[in-house]
N, C-alpha and C positions, 0 to 999 in steps of 0.2 A: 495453353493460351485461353481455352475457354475457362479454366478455371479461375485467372486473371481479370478475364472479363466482366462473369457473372461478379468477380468482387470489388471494381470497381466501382460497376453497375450498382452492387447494394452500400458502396460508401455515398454516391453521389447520392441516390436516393435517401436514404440515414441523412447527411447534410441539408436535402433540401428540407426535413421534416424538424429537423432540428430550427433550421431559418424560421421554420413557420411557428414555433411555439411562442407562447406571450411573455414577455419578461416579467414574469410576477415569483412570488414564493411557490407556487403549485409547481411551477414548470421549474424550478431549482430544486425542489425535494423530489421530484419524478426521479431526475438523471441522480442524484447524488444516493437516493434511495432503491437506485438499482430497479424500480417498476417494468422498465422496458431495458430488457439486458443490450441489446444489440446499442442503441442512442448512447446508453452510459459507458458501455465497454468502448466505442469510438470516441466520446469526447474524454474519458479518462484515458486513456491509450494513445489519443494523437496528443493531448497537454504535456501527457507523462514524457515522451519522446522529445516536447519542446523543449522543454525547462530543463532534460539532461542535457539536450543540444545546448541548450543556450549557456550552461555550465560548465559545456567543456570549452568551446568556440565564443565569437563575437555575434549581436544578435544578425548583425549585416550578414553575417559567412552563414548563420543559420536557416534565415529569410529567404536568400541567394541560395543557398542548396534546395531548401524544400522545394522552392518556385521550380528552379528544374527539373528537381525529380518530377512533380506534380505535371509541366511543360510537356516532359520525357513521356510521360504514361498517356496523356490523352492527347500527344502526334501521334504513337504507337497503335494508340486503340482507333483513331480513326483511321489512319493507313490502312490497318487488319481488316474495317469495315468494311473500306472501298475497294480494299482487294478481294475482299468475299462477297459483295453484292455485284465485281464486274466477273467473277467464278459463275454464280449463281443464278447471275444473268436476274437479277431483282433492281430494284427501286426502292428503296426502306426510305432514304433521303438522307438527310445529315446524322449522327451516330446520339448527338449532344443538343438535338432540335428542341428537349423537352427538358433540359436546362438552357438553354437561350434564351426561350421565352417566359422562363422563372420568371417572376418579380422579385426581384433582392431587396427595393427599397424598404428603408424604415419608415414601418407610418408614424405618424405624427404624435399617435396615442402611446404608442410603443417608448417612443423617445420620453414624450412626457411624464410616463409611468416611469422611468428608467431614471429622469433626474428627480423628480419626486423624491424617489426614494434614497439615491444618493444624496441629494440635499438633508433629508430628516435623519438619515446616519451621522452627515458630518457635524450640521448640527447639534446632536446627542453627543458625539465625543469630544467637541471643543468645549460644550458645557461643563460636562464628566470632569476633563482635565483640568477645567477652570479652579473646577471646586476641590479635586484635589491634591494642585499644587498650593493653592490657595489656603489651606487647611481651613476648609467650613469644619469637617469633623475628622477630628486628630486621628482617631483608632481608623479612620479609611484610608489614610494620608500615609500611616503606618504601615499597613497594608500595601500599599501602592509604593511604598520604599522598598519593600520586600522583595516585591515582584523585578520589581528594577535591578534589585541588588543580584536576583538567582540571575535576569537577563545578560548582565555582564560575564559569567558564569557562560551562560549556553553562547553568548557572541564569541566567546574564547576558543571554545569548540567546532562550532559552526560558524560558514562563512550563510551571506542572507543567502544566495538562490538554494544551499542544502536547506536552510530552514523553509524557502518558500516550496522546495521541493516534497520535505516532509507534512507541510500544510496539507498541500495539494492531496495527495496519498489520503493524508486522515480524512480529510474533506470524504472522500470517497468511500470507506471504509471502517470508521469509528460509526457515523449513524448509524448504518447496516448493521451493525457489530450490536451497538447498542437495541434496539430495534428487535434482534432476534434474544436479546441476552436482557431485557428490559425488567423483569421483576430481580434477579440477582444480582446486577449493577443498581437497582434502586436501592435493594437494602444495604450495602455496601456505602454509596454515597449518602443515605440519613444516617448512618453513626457517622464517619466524617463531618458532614455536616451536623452533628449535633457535637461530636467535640470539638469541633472550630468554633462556633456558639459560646461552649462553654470556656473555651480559654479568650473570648471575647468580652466576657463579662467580667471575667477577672482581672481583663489589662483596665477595663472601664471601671470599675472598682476598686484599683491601682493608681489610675489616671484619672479622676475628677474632669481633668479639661475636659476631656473628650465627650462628658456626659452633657447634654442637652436637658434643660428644665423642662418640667410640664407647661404648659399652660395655664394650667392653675394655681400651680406653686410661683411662679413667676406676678403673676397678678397677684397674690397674695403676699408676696415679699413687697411689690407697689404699695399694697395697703398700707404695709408695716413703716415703710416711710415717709 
């Protein structure tokens, strides 16, 4: 039982430290870059458990189990309290007095920063898509058909929570990966990306449309007419 305790004790604690970080990039590369093991080991660990819940069951049956389990463990741990401090003949007070008086709420900056930056994502991808479904430039467009065409391919295979599930996973553990493996994944991805380049140039070599005039040549063709 104490050893129950002490681990609830370091989750609530872990939780309230987590509430307290900023929503910015810094405090997302901390936990996904593994910095502080114990914060990232809990928030990948309790996500990782959702998302299988919620892929085996309904999110309702999921929300509703967890809540009770979660119900279940802090009746239990205070009951253990109050029956060890009337043993002990003590006073400590309530078990959960220093998450009570937590502040939960979101300030106001936190929110702000939080749609901020949601808003300049969404933004960026409706442009992105604009341009090309739109075909500003055909060789991206090409590209962007490609990607589509493998996706049909992996939607066949997977249903979306495995794919959100596999996200999540990489999320967690490609940076790290990356991160510790950084100069031999670099050289790796510049020859890929230099023969992507190169078979880039020859579909644009191939494909005229796709090329874009200078600026100069363009004002120069004006003159000529």
């Amino acid at each position: 039982m104490a050893a129950a305790l002490e681990t609830l004790q370091t989750l609530l604690q872990t939780l309230a430290e987590i509430n307290e970080l900023p929503l910015n990039r810094e405090s997302l590369e901390s936990l996904i870059y593994w910095r502080d093991v114990k914060k990232s080991g809990i928030v990948f660990g309790a996500g990782l458990i959702i998302l299988v819940a919620i892929s085996c069951f309904s999110v309702i049956s999921v929300f509703a189990y967890l809540s009770l389990l979660a119900l279940f463990g802090t009746i239990a741990f205070r009951i253990y309290r109050s029956v060890t401090q009337a043993v002990q003949k003590t006073n400590d007070g309530h078990p959960f007095k220093e998450y009570l008086e937590l502040d939960l709420t979101l300030s106001q900056e936190k929110v702000q920063n939080f749609v901020g930056v949601a808003v300049a994502h969404v933004n960026g991808f409706t442009a992105e898509l604009r341009r090309l479904f739109l075909v500003e430039d055909l060789i991206d467009s090409i590209k962007f058909g490609v990607i589509l065409w493998v996706f049909t391919y992996i939607g066949a295979w997977f249903n979306g929570m495995t794919l959100v599930i596999l996200a999540f996973v990489s999320l967690f553990t490609l940076p790290k990966v990356y991160e510790n493996n950084k100069q031999s994944i670099d050289t790796y991805l510049d020859l890929v990306r230099s023969k992507l380049t190169e078979i880039t140039d020859k579909i644009k070599v191939a494909i005229p449309i796709g090329n874009k005039k200078p600026v100069g040549a363009a004002a120069e063709s004006d003159k000529d007419k």
